[in-house]
ZAMIBA-461240 format. One line per 3 residues: their letters; for each residue x, y, z of N, C-alpha, C, O. Coordinates in pm, 1 decimal. Each point is the difference from the previous one (the first is absolute). Last residue first. Layout:
REM ZAMIBA-461240
A	X:Y:Z:X:Y:Z:X:Y:Z:X:Y:Z; ...
***
This chain:
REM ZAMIBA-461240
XXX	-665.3:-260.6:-2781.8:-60.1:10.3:124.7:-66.6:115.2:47.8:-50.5:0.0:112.2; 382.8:-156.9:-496.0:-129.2:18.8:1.0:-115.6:-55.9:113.7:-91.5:-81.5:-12.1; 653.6:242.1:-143.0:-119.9:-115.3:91.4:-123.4:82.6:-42.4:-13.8:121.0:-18.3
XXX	380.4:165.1:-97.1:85.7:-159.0:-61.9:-131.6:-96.1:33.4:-20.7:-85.5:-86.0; -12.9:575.4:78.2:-107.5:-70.8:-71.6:106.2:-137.6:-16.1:6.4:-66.8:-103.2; 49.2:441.1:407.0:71.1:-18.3:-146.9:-51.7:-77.4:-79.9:47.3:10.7:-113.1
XXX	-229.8:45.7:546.4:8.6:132.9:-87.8:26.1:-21.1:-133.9:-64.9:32.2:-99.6; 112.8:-426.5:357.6:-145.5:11.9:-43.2:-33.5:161.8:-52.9:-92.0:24.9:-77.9; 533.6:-135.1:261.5:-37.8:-61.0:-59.6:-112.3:-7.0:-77.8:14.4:-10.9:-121.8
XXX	69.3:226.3:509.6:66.8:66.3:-114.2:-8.3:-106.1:-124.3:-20.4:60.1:-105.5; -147.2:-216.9:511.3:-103.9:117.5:-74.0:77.5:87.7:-149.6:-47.3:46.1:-103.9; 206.9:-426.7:331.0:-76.0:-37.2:-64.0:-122.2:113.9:-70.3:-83.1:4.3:-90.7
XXX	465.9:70.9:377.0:33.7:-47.4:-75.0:-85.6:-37.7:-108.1:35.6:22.5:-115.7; -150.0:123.0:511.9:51.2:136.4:-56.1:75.9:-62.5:-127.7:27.8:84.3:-85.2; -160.4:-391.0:403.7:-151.0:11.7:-61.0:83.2:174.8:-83.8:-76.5:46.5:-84.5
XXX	390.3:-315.8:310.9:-22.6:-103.8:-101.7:-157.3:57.1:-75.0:-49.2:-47.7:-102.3; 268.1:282.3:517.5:77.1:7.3:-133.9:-36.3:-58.3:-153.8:25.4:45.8:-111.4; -290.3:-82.2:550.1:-16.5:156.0:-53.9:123.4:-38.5:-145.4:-30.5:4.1:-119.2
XXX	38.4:-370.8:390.7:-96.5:23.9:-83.9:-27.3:89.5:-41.9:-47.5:-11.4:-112.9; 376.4:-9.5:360.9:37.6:-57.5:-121.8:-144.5:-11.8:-112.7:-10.6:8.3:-122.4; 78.2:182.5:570.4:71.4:93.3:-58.6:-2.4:-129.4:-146.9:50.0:47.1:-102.2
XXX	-300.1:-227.5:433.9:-40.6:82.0:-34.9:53.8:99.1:-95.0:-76.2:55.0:-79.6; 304.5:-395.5:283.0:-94.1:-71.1:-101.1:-86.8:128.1:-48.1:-13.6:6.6:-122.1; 297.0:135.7:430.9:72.1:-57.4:-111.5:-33.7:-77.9:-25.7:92.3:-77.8:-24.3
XXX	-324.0:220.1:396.7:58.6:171.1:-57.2:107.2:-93.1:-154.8:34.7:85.3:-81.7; -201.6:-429.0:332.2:-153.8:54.3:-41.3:66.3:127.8:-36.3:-50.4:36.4:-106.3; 381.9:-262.3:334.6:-18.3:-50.6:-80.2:-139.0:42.5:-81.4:7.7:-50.1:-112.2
XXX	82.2:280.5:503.8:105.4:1.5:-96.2:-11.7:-104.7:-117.7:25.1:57.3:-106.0; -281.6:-89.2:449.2:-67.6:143.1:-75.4:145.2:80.7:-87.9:7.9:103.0:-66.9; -25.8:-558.1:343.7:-95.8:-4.5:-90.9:-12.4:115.0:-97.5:-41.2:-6.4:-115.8
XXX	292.2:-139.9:557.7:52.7:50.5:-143.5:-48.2:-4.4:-97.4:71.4:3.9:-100.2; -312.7:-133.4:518.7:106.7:96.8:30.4:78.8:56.1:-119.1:11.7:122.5:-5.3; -545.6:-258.1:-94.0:112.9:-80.4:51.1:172.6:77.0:35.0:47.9:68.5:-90.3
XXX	-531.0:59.5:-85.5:21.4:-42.7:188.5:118.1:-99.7:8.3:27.2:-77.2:92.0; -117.5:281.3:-531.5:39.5:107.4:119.4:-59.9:-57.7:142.7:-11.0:63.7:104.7; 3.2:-341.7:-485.1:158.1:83.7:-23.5:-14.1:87.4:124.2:94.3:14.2:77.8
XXX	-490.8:-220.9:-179.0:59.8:-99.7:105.1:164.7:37.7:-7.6:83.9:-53.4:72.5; -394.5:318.5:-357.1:-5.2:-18.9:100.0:24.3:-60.1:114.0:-30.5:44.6:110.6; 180.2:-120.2:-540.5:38.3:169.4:-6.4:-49.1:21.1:186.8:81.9:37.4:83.9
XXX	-244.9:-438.3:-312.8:130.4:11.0:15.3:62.2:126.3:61.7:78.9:-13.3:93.6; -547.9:-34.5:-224.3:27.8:-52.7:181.7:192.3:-23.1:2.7:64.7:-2.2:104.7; -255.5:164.4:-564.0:12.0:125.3:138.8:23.5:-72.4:112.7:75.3:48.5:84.5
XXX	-29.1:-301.2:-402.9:86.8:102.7:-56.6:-64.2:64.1:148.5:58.5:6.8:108.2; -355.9:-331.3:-164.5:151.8:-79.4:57.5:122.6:132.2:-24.7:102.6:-20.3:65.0; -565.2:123.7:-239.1:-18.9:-10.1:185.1:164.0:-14.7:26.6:70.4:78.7:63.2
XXX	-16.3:180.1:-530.0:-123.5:-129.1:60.0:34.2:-19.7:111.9:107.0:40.6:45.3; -128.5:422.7:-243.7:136.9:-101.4:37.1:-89.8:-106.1:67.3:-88.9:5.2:85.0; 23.7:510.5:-257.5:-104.1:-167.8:-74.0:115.0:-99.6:4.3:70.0:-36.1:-94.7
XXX	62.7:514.4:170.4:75.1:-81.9:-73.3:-107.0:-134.3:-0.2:30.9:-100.2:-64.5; -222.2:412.3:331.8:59.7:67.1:-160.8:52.4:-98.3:-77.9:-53.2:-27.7:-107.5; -109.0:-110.9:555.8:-82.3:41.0:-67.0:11.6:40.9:-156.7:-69.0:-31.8:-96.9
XXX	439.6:-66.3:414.8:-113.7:-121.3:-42.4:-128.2:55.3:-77.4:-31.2:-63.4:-100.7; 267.5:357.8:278.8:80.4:-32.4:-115.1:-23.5:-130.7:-38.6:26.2:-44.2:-111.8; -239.9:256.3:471.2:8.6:95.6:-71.1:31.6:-29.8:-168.4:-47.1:47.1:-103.6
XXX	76.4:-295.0:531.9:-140.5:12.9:-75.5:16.4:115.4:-85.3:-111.5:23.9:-46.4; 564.6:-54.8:235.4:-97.6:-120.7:-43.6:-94.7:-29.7:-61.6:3.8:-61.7:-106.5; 54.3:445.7:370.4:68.4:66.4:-169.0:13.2:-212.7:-87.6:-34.1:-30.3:-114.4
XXX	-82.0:74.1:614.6:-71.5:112.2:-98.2:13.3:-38.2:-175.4:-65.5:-38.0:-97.0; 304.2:-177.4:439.8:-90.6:-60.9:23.2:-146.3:59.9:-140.9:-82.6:-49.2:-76.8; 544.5:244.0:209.7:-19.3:-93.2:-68.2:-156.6:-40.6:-72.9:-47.5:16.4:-112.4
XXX	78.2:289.9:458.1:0.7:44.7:-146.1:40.3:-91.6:-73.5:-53.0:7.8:-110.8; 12.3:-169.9:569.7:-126.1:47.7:-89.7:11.5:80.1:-136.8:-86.4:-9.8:-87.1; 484.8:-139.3:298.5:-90.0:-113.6:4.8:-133.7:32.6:-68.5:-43.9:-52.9:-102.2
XXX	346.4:421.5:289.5:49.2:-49.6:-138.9:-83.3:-150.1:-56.6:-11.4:-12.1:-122.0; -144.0:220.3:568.0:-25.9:87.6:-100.7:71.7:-52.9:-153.9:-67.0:-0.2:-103.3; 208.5:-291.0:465.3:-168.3:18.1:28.2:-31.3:126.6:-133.5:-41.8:-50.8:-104.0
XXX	521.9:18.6:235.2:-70.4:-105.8:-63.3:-150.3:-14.7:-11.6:-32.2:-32.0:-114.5; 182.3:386.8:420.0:39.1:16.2:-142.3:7.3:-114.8:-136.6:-13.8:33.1:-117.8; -154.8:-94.0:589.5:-66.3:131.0:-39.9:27.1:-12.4:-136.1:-79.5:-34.0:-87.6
XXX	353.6:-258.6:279.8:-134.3:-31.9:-27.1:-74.6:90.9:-76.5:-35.4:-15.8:-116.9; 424.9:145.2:297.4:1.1:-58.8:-102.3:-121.2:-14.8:-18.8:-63.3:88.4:-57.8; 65.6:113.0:411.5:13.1:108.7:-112.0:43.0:-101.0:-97.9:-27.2:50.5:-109.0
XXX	-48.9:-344.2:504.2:-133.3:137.6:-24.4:20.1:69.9:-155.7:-80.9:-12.0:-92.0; 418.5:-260.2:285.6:-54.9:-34.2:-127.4:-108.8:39.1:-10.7:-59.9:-8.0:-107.2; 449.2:97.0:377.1:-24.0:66.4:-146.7:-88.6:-74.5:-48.1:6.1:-4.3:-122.9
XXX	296.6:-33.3:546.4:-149.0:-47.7:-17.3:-13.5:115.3:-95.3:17.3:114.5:41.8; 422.0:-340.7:245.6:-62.8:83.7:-122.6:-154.4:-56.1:-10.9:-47.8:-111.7:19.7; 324.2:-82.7:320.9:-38.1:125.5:55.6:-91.9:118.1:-104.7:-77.4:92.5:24.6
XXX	237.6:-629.2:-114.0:32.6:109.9:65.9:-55.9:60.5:25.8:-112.4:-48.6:-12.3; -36.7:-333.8:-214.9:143.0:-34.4:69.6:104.7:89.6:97.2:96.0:-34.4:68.9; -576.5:42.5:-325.5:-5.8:-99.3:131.7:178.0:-17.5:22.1:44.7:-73.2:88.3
XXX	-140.5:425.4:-341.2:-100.3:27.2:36.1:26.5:-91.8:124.3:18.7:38.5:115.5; 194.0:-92.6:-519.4:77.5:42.7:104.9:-37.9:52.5:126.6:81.1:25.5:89.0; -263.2:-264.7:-501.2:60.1:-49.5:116.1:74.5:29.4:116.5:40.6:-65.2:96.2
XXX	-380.7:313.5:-353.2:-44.2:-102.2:93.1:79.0:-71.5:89.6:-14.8:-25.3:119.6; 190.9:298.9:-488.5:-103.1:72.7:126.4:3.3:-54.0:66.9:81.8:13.2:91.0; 24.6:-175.9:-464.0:96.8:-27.2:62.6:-37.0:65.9:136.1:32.3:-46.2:109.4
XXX	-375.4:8.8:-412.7:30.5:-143.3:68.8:169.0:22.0:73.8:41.4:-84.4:79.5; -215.9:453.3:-275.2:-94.7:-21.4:49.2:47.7:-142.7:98.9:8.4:-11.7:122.2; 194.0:174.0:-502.4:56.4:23.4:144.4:-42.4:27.5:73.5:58.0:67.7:84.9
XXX	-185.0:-302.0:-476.3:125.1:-58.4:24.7:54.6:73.2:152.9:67.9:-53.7:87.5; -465.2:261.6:-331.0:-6.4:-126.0:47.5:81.3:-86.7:68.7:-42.6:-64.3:95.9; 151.9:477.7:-353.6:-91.6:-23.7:156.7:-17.0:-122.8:63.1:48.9:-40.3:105.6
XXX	119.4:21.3:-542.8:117.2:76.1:97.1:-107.6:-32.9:165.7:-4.5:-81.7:92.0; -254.1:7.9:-451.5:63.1:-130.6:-17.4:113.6:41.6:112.1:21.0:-83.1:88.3; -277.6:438.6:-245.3:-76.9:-95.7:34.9:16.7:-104.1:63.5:-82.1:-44.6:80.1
XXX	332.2:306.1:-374.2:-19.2:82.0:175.8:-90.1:-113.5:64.7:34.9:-48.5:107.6; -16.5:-92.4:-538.9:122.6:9.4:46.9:14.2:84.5:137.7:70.8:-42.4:91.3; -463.1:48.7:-381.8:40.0:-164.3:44.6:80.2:-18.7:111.8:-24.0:-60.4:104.5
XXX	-165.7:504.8:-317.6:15.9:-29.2:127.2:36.0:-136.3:39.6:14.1:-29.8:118.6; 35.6:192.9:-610.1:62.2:74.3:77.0:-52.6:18.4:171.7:55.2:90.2:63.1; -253.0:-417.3:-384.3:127.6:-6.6:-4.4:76.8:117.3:110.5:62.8:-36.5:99.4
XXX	-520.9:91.7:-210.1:33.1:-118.7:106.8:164.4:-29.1:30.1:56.2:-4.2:109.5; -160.2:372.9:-390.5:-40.7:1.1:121.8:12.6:-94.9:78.5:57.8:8.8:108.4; -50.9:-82.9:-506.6:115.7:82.6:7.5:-19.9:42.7:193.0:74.2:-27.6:94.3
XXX	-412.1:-166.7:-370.1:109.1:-91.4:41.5:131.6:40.2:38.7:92.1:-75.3:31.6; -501.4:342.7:-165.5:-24.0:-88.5:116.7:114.9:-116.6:16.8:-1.7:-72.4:99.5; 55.7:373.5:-446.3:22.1:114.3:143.3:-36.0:-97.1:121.9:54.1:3.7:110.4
XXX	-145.3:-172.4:-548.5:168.6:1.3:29.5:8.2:97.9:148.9:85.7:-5.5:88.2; -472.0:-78.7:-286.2:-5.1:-124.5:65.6:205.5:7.3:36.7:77.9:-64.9:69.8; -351.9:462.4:-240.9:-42.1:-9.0:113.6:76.1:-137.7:47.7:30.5:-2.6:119.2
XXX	56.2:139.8:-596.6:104.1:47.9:145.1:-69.8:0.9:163.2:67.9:29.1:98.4; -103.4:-385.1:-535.8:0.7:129.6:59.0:40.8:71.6:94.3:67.8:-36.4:96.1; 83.8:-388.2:-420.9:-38.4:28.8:137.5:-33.8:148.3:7.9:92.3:79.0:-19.3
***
């Protein structure tokens, strides 16, 4: 793996998870929005709305680098509209970075011929 396609997954990985938080208190926003007096979900939103698009970003980004077939990326993408999605996509992601640093040290050492 080079280091442009590791920086593009590293990246994704490292907004999944804020990504996935917001979201969660975005919707608690809401509920408390219609059950009380609290109304936060302008500045959630706001703040879910900006973590959504750098997802959204660094996605095409790492779809692009890592050459991840349609069903690999619409996975990764149907991970972040879903409420706990961007936690599970921050640890499929942390594993694939692990399993391609593996195969590269590997292919240094001349064990694979890949």
């Amino acid at each position: 793996m080079d280091i442009k396609t590791a920086t593009a997954l590293r990246r994704l990985r490292l907004v999944s998870a804020p990504e996935a938080v917001s979201f969660l208190l975005l919707l608690v926003c809401s509920v408390l929005k219609r059950t009380t007096d609290f109304n936060a979900v302008p500045v959630m939103g706001a703040i879910h709305g900006v973590l959504f698009v750098l997802y959204v970003v660094f996605w095409v980004f790492a779809w692009y680098r890592a050459r991840w077939s349609v069903g690999v990326a619409a996975l990764y993408f149907v991970l972040s509209v879903l409420p706990t999605g961007g936690f599970f996509a921050e640890r499929k992601l942390k594993h694939e970075a692990e399993n391609a640093v593996i195969a590269s040290r590997a292919r240094q050492e001349g064990i694979v011929n890949a």
